[in-house]
C-alpha positions in Angstrom: 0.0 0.0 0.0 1.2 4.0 -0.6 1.4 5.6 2.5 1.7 9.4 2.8 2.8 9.8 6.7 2.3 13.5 7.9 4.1 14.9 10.5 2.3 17.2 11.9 4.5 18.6 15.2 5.7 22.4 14.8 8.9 22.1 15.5 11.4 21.0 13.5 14.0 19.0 14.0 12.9 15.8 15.8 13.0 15.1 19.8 9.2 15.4 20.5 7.3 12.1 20.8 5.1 12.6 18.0 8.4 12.4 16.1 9.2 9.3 17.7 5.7 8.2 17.1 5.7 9.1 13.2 9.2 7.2 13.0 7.5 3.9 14.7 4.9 3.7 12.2 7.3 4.2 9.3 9.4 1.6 10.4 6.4 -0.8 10.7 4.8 -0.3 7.4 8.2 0.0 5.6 8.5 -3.8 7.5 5.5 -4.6 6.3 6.4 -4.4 2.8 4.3 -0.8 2.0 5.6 2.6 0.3 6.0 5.3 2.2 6.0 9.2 1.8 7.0 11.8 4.3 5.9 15.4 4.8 7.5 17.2 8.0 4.9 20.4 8.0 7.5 22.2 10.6 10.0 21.8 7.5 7.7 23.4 5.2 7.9 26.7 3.4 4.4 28.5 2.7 2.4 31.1 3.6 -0.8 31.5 5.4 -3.6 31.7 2.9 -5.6 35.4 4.5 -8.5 35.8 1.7 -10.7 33.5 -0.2 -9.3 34.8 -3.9 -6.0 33.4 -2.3 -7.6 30.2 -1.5 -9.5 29.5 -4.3 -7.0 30.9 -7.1 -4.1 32.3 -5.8 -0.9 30.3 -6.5 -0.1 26.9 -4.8 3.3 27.1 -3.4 6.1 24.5 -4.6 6.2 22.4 -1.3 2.5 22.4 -1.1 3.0 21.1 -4.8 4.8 18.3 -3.4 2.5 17.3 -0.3 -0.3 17.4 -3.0 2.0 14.8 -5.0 2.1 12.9 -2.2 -0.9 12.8 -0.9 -2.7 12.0 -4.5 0.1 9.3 -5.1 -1.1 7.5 -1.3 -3.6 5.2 -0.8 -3.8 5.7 3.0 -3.1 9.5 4.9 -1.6 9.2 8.3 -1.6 12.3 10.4 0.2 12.9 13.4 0.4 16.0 15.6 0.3 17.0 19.5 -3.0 19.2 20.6 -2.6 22.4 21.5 -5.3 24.4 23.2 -7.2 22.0 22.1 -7.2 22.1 18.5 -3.5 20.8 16.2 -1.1 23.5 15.8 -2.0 26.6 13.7 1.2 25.5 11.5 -0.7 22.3 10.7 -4.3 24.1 10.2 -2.6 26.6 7.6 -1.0 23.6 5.6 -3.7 21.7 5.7 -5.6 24.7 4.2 -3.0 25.0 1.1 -3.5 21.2 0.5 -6.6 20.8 0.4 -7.7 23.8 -2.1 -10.2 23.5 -4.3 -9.2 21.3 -7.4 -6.8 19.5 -4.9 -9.3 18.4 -2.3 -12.9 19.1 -3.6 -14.2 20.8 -6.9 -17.3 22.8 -6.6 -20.5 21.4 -9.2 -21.4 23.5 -11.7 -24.9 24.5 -9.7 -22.2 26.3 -7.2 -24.4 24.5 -4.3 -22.4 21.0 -3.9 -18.6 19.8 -4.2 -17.3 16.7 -5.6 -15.0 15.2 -3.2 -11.6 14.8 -5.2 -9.5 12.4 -2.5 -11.9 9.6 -2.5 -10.2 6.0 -2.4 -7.9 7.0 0.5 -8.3 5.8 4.2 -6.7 7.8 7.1 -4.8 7.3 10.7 -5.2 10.5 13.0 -3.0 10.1 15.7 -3.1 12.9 18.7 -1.1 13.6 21.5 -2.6 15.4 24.4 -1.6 16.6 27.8 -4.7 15.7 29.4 -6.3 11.7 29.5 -7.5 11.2 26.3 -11.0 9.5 27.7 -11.7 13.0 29.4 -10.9 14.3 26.0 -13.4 11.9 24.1 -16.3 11.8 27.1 -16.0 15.4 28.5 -15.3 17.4 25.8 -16.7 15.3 22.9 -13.1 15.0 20.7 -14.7 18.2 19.3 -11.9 19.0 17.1 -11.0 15.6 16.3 -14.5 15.5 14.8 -14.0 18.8 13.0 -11.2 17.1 10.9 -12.6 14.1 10.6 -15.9 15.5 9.4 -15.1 19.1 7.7 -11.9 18.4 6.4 -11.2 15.1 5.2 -14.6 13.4 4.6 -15.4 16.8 3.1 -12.9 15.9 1.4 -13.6 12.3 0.3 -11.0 10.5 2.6 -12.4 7.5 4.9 -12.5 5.6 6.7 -11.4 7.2 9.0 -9.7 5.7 12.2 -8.3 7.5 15.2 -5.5 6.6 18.0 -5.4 9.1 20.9 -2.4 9.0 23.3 -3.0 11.2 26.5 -1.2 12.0 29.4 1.7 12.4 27.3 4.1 14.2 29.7 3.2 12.1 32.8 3.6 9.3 31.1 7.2 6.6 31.5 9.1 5.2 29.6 7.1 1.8 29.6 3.7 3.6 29.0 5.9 5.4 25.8 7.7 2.0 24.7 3.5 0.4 24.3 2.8 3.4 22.3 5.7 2.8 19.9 5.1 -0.8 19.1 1.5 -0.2 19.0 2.1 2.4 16.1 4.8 -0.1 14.3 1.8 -2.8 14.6 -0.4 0.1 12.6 2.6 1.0 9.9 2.7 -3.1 9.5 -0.5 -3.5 9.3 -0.9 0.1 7.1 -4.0 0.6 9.2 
């Protein structure tokens, strides 16, 4: 299977666990015999799009060129990223509106009232990292963003099924709690699921 793997953490550079989380998975599906793509966001160059004209029409910068590449080659989207204030990173918002443009990720009908979704045929992995327990996340506040990209972004966009893995307690948890985490996510690379 092509598998675009998105790493989604501002910061360059490595040394966060959703670093060490994205490598895990690469190494498992790689194992498992799949193709893999990378796109490190934090590495990317591109503005913020600040008007619909620039949205709709304006030009699509070269490494966004090359995520769209990717993304259109894969078969399966895997998206990892740490929540902040309880939403991903702005970074990763702002990329993930210069992907998915129209003509990229939906096209509208000629009636102007629907979209055809342009990315069906793929499948997606969200994976989240979170400061607080990720079942308080789910039960108590409803995985209300995790819902918005699920349902507004990437369905909108044609992509499903979609499948989530949400690790909290992320800086409270050891080094045992972290090792499960890694081999569960080399299991899911293997596995391409």
């Amino acid at each position: 299977m092509n598998i675009v793997l998105i790493q989604g953490h501002p910061e360059a550079g490595g040394g966060r666990f959703c670093h060490a989380l994205a490598a895990a998975y690469a190494e498992g599906a790689r194992a498992g015999g799949h193709q893999l793509r990378q796109v490190d966001v934090a590495d990317l160059s591109f503005p913020l799009l600040r008007s619909q004209h620039e949205w709709s029409a304006g030009p699509v910068p070269p490494d966004i060129a090359q995520a769209q590449a990717a993304v259109k080659w894969a078969q399966h989207v895997v998206l990892v990223y740490p929540m902040w204030l309880g939403e991903m990173p702005a970074l990763l918002k702002g990329f993930l509106e210069q992907l998915l443009r129209p003509g990229f990720g939906t096209s509208a009908v000629e009636d102007g009232q629907r979209w055809t979704r342009l990315l069906t045929g793929r499948s997606a992995r969200i994976v989240v990292t979170m400061g607080m327990p990720a079942l308080a996340y789910r039960l108590w506040f409803g995985a209300h963003s995790l819902r918005s990209l699920k349902r507004n972004i990437l369905a909108f966009c044609g992509i499903g099924p979609l499948r989530d893995t949400l690790i909290g307690n992320v800086e409270g948890c050891g080094t045992a709690a972290r090792e499960r985490w890694l081999a569960r996510m080399r299991e899911l690379g293997r596995a391409a699921g």
